[in-house]
N, C-alpha and C positions, 0 to 999 in steps of 0.2 A: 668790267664792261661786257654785257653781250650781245650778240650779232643782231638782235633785234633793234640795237640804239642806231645802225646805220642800214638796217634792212626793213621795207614794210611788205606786207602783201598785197601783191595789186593781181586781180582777176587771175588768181589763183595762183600765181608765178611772184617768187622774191623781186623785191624793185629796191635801190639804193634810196636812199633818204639823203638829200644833202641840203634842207634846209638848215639843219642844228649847225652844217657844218661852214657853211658859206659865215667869213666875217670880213666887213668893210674894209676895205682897203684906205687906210690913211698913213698920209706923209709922218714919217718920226720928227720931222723938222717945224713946219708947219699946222700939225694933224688938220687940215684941209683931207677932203675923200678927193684921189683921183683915182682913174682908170690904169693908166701905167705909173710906175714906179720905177727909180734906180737903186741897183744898192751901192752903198757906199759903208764899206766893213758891215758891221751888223745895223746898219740902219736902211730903212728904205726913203728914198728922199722923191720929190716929185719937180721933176724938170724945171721947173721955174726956183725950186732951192738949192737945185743940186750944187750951180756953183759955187754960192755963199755956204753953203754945209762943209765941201769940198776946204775950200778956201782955208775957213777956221777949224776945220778938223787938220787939218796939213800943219799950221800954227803948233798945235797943243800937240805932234807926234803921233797922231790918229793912224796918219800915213806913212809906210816905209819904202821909201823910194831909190 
């Protein structure tokens, strides 16, 4: 990779690029896009799944309590 993939030049000075790098934020549980997210172990869940996620991940040993 080079610095150019996350740098452009804007009026004469380096400027970041983070369009490439910006990606949607979706529920692992739902894939619905929301704004905020939970994690729960290596998933990201969105407030309205998180309990039922929560729930059956607990079931199957997801969770160690």
């Amino acid at each position: 990779m080079s610095l150019m993939e996350f740098l452009e030049i804007r009026e004469g000075r380096l400027a970041p690029v983070y369009k490439d790098l910006l990606v949607p934020i979706r529920c692992d549980w739902c894939e619905g896009g929301f704004e905020s997210l939970l994690a729960l172990g290596a998933l990201w869940v969105c407030p309205a799944c998180f309990e039922e996620s929560e729930r059956k991940w607990s079931r199957t040993g997801g969770i160690r309590r």
